[in-house]
N, C-alpha and C positions, 0 to 999 in steps of 0.2 A: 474153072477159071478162079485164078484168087480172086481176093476180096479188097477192096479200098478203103482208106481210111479218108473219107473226103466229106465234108458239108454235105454235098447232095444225098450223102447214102445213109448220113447216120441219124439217127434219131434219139433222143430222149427219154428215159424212165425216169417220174419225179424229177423234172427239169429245177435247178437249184435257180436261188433268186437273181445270182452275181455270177456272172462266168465270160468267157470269152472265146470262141474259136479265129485261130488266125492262121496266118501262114508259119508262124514257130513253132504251133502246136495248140496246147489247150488249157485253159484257168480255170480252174473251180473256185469257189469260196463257198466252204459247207455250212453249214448252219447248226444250229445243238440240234441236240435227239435226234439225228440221223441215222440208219445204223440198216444192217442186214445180219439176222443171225433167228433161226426158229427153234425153237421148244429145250432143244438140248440143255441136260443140267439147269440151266437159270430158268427155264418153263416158260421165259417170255419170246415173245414172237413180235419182229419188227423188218418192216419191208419200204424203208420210204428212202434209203440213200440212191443220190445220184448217178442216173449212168448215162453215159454218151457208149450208144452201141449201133452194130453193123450188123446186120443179117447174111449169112450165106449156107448155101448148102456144100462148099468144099470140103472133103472129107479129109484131105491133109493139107496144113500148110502150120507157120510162126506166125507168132504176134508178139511185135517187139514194143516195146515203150521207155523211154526213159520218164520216171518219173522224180522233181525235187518239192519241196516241201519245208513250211516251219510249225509242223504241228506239235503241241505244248502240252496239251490235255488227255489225260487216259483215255485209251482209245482211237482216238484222232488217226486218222489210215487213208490210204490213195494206193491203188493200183488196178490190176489188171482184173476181167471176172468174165466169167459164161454165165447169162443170165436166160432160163427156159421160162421159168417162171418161181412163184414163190417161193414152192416146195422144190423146186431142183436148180441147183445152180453150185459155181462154184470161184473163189476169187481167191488173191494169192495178193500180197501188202505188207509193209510196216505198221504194225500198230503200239502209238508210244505208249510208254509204261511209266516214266520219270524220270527223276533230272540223270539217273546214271546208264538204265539200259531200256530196249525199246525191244516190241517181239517181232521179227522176220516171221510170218507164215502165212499157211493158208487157212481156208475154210471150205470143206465141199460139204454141199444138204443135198440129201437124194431122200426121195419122199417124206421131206417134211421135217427131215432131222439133221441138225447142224452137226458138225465136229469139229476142232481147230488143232492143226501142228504148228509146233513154233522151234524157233531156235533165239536166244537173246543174242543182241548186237549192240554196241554202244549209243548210247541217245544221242552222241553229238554226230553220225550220220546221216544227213540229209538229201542224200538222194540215192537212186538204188536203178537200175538196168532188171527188165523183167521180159522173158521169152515165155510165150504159153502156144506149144502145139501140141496140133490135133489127128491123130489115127482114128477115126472114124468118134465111135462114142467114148475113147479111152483120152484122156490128155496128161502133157507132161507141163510140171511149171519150173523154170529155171531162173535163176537169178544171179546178179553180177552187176558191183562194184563200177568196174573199167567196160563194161559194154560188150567183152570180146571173152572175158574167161568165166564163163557161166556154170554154176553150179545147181545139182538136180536139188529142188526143193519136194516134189512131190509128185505122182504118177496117182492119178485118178479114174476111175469110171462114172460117169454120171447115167443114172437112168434112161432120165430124156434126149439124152445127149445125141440121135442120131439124125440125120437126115440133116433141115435148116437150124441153125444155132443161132443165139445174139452174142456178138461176143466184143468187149469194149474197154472201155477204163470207167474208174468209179471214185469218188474220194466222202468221207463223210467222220462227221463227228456225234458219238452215241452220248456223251455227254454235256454240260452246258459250256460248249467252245465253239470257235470259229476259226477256219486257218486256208492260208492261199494254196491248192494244192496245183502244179506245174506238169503237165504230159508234152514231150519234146520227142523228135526221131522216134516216130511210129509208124510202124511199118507191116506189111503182111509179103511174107517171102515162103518159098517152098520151106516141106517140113523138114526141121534140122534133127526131130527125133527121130533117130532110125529103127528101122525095122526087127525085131531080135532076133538073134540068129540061132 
């Protein structure tokens, strides 16, 4: 059975001080030193950004979100994440860079160790379409502009990643900023990653 994205079923990690769930969707307001990222390169480890997540044990389906944004501050990021727990998890975002470009990517940590892909995008985009489905412990994260022409950002394994997952939105600011981040049209539908042939 899919999974719902509804008030009754989602719960909070590090609930932020300022947010909103309604019928449009969902507000964050992050707060400085927020951030998700362990040991990798920088050696430092920090587990306190927001997530509103869903538990399920469906082993394929999408999770779509549109997410928009005016984050200003390095680092400053909102989107989509499987979160098991500290050491495994993984999230897929914009995170700004300055006034001319900003980085599209992800992050997956499997036992304990972070790593990031990126691709640079213009800073003056602000909002971004995010698909993340699941083949059992494998997931694909997609990303798109217009909602409808989605392009593969990344195919990952997570460790933990089998049986029940948490899997949600997140937004957070790792530096000293604050910013309104917007989840709209979120959805969980059969999985659009197909099977390889």
């Amino acid at each position: 059975m899919l999974p719902v994205f509804e008030k009754e079923h989602l719960f909070w990690l590090n609930q932020p001080v300022s947010y909103d769930i309604g019928a449009g969707g969902v507000r964050i307001t992050t707060q400085p030193g927020t951030d998700l990222w362990q040991r990798t390169y920088y050696g430092f480890r920090n587990d306190n950004a927001p997530m509103l997540l869903v538990k399920t044990a469906e082993q394929y389906f999408s999770f779509t979100v549109r997410t928009d944004f005016d984050s200003k501050r390095r680092f400053d990021q909102c989107g989509v994440i499987v979160y098991q727990n500290s050491d495994n998890w993984l999230k897929a975002s914009i995170e700004y860079e300055n006034e001319v470009f900003q980085r599209l990517g992800s992050v997956v940590t499997n036992c304990g160790y972070s790593d990031w892909a990126t691709t640079d995008i213009p800073a003056a985009e602000r909002h971004m379409y995010y698909r993340l489905s699941r083949r059992g412990s494998d997931f694909c994260v997609e990303s798109a502009q217009d909602g409808a022409c989605y392009r593969q950002m990344r195919i990952a394994h997570l460790t933990e990643g089998a049986n029940e997952i948490q899997v949600g939105i997140y937004a957070c600011s790792p530096e000293q900023s604050s910013f309104e981040a917007r989840f709209s049209e979120i959805s969980f539908g059969p999985c659009q990653w197909q099977a390889h042939q």
